[in-house]
C-alpha positions as CSV (number, residue, x, y, z in Angstrom):
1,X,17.9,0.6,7.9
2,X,18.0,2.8,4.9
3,X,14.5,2.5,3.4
4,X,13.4,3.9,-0.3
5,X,10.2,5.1,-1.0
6,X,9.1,4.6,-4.1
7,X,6.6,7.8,-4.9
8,X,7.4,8.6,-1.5
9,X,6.0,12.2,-2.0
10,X,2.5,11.6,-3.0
11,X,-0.3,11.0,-0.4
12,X,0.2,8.1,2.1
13,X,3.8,9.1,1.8
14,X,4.1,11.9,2.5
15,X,1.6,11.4,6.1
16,X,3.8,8.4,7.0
17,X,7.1,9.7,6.7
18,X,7.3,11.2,10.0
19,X,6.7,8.2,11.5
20,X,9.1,6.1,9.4
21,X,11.7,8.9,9.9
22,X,11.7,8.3,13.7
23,X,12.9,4.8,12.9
24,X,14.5,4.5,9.3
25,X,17.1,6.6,7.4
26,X,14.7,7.3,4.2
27,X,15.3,8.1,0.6
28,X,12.4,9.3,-1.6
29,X,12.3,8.4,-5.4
30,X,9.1,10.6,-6.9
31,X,9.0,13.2,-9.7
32,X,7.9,16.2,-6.5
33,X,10.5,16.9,-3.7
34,X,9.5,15.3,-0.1
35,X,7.2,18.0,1.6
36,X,9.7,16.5,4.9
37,X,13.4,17.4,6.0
38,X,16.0,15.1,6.8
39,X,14.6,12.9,3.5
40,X,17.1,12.0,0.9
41,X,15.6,12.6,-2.4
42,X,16.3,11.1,-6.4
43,X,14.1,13.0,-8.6
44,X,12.7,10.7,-11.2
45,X,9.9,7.9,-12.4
46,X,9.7,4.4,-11.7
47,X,9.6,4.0,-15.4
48,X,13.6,5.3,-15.9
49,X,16.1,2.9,-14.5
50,X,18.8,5.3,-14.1
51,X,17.4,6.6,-12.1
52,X,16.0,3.6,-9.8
53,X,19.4,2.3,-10.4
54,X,20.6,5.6,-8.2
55,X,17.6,5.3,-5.7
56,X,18.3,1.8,-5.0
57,X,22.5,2.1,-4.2
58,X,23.0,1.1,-0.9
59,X,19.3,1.0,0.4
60,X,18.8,-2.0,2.8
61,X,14.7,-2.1,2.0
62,X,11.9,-0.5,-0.4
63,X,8.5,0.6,0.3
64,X,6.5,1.1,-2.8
65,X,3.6,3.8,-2.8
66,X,3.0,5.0,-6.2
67,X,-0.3,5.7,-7.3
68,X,-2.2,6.9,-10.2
69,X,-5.9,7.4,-11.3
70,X,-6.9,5.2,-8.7
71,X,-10.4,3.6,-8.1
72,X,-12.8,2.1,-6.0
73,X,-13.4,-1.8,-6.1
74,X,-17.0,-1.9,-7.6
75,X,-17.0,0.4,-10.4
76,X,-15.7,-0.5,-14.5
77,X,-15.7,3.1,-15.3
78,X,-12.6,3.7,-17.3
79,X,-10.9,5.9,-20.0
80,X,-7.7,6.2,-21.8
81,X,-6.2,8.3,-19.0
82,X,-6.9,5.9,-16.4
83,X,-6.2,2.7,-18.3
84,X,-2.4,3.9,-19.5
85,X,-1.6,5.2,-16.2
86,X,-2.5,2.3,-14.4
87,X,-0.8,-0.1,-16.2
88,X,2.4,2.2,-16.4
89,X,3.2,2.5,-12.9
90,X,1.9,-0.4,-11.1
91,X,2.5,-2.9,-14.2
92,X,5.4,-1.8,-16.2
93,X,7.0,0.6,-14.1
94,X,6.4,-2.1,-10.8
95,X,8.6,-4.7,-13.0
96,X,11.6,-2.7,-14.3
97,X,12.0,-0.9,-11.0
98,X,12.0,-4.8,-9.3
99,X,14.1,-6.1,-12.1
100,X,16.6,-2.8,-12.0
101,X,16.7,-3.0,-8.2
102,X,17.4,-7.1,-8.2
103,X,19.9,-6.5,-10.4
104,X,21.7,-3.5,-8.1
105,X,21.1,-5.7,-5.1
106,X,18.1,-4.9,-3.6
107,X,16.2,-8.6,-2.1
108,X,13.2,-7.5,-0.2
109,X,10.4,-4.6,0.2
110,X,6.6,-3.5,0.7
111,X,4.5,-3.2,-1.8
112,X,1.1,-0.9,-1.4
113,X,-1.5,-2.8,-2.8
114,X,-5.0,-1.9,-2.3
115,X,-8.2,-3.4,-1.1
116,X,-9.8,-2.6,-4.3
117,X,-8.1,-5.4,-5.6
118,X,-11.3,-7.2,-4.5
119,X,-15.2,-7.0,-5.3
120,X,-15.4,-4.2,-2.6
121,X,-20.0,-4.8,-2.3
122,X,-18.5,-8.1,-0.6
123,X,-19.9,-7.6,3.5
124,X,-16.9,-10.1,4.7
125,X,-13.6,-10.8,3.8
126,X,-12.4,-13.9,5.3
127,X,-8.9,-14.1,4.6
128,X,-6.2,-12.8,2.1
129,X,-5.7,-16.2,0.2
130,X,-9.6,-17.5,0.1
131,X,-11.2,-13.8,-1.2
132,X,-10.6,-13.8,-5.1
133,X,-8.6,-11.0,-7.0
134,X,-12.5,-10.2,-8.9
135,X,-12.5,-6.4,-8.7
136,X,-14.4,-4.5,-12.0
137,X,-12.5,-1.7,-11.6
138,X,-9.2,-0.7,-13.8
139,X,-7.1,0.5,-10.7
140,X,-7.8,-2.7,-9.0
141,X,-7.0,-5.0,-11.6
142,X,-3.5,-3.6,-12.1
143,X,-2.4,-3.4,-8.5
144,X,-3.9,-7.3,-8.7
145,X,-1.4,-7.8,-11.6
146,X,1.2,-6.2,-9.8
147,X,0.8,-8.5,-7.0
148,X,1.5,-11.0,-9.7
149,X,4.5,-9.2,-10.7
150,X,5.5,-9.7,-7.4
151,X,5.1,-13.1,-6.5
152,X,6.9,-14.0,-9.6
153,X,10.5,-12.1,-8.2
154,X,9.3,-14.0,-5.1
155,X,9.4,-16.9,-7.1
156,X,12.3,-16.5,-9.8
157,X,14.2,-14.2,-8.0
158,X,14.3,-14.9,-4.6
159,X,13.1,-11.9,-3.5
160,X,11.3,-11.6,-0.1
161,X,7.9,-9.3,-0.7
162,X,4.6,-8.1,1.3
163,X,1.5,-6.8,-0.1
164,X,0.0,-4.6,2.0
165,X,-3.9,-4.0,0.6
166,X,-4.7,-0.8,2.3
167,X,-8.2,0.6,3.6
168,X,-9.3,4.5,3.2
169,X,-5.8,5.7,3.9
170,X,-6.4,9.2,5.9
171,X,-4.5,11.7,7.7
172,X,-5.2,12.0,11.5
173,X,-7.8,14.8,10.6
174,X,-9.4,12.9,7.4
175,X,-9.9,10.0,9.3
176,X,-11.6,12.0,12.5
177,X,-13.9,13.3,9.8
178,X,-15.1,10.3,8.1
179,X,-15.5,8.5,11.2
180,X,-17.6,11.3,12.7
181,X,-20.0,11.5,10.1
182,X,-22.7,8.9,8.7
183,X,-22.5,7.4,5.5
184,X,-24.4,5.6,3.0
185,X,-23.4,2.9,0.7
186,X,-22.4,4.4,-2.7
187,X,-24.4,4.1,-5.8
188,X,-22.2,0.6,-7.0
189,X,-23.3,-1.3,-3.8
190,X,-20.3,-0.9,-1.9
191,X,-19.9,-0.6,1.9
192,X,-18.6,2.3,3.9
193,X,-15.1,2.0,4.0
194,X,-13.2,1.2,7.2
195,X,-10.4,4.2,6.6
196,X,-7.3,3.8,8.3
197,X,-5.6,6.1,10.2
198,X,-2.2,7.8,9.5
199,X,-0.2,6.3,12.2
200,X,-1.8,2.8,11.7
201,X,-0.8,2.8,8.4
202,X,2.8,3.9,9.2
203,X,2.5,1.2,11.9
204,X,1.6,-1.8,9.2
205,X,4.8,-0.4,6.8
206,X,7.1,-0.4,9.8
207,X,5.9,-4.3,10.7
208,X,6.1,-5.2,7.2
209,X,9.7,-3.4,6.8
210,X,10.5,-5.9,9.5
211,X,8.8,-9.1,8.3
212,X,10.4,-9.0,5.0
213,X,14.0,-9.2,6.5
214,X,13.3,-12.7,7.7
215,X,13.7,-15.5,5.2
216,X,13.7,-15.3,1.4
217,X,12.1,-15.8,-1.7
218,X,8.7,-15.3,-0.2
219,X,5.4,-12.8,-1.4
220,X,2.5,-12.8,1.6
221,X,-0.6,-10.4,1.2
222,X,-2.2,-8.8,4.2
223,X,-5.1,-6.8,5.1
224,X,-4.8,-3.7,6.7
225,X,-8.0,-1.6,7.6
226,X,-9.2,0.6,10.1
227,X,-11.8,-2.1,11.3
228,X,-10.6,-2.1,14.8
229,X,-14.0,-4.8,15.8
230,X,-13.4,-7.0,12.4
231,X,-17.0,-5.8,11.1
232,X,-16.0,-6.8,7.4
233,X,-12.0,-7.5,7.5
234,X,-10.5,-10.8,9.1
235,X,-7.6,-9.0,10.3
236,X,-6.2,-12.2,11.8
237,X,-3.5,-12.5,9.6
238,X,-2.0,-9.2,10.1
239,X,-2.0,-9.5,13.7
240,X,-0.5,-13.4,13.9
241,X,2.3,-12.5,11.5
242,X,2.9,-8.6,11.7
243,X,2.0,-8.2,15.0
244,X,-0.5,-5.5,13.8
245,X,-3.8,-4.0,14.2
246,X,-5.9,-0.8,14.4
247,X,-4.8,1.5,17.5
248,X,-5.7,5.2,17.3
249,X,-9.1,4.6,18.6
250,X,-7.7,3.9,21.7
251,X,-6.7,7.1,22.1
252,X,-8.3,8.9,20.2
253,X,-12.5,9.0,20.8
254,X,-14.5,8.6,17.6
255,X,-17.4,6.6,16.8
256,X,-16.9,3.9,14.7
257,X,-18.2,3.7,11.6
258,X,-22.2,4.5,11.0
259,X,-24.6,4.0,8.1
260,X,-27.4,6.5,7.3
């Protein structure tokens, strides 16, 4: 398939387009050229429909991954900065590049949502639909609302969506680190995180490329951490319908994750 990524050069992108390479033709729509050959590329913000209009022609999929100011899920700090940002990618910009790419043709994608879209001092998340959308933070509550956004093209549209809510995304070497070390819970309360891994991550987006194929005007959240044993993250979900969990520490030896 031909598969867009939407802010496709920033972070998670840009350490899971190798992997999605292997498997996808992929176009990147971000202000900053792919750091990747053999990546199609339309220079410009989800906020301009020209040119999502050109980023969407003849794509089969989308994978959103744009991010801004972003936060954890236990803290209200907040300024101007982070509050117009926020809510002008993953609110506004989230709606006219799903209305834009509806209207163009485009019927199904990924959207990156985030774990902080929950209380994150919680010690247990049971499942995707019982654990409330309660973060403090202003990162969490617009990925939250663009959930919502989501589920009403699900709804209205027809469109066939997944939320992925992602966990500590980290490059091979990141993640190594942070799962070598000890850590303490942070001054807010919350919890170690349970980072995932680069090719996990690519792993979940390449199940949830798939999933959203099938069937139609659908939106389903899922969990996706580096929490191989389920310490914190009913993961249940992920596996039964994506056919996904945590790997790399299969192969590669780390300990898992310690508190001072």
């Amino acid at each position: 398939m031909k598969v867009l990524l939407v802010g496709g050069s920033g972070h998670v992108g840009t350490f899971i387009t190798p992997y999605l390479r292997e498997v996808h033709d992929l176009r990147v729509l971000d202000l900053a050229e792919p750091r990747h050959d053999g990546v199609e590329f339309v220079k410009g913000s989800v906020t301009d429909t020209g040119a999502i209009k050109e980023a969407v022609s003849d794509v089969d999929t989308f994978v959103w991954l744009v991010m801004q100011s972003p936060q954890g899920g236990s803290v209200t700090d907040q300024d101007e900065k982070v509050i117009r940002e926020n809510y002008t990618v993953n609110n506004m910009g989230l709606h006219l590049f799903l209305w834009t790419g509806w209207n163009e043709g485009l019927r199904n994608g990924v959207y990156t949502s985030t774990m902080s879209v929950h209380y994150r001092i919680r010690r247990w998340y049971q499942s995707e639909e019982e654990i409330p959308l309660d973060t403090p933070s202003a990162y969490g509550l617009s990925k939250g609302l663009g959930e919502l956004i989501c589920r009403y093209f699900a709804r209205h549209f027809d469109m066939n969506l997944a939320a992925l809510r992602i966990t500590g995304p980290r490059t091979r070497e990141q993640w190594i680190d942070y799962r070598s070390a000890e850590h303490e819970d942070d001054p807010s309360g919350a919890p170690p995180l349970h980072v995932t891994d680069e090719q996990d991550l690519a792993n979940a987006y390449l199940r949830a490329v798939d999933f959203v194929q099938i069937g139609h005007g659908s939106f389903e959240p899922f969990f996706i951490a580096g929490d191989e044993d389920g310490v914190e993250h009913n993961l249940t979900k992920a596996e039964r319908v994506l056919g996904w969990k945590p790997m790399t520490h299969l192969k590669v030896e780390v300990p898992k994750i310690r508190r001072k």
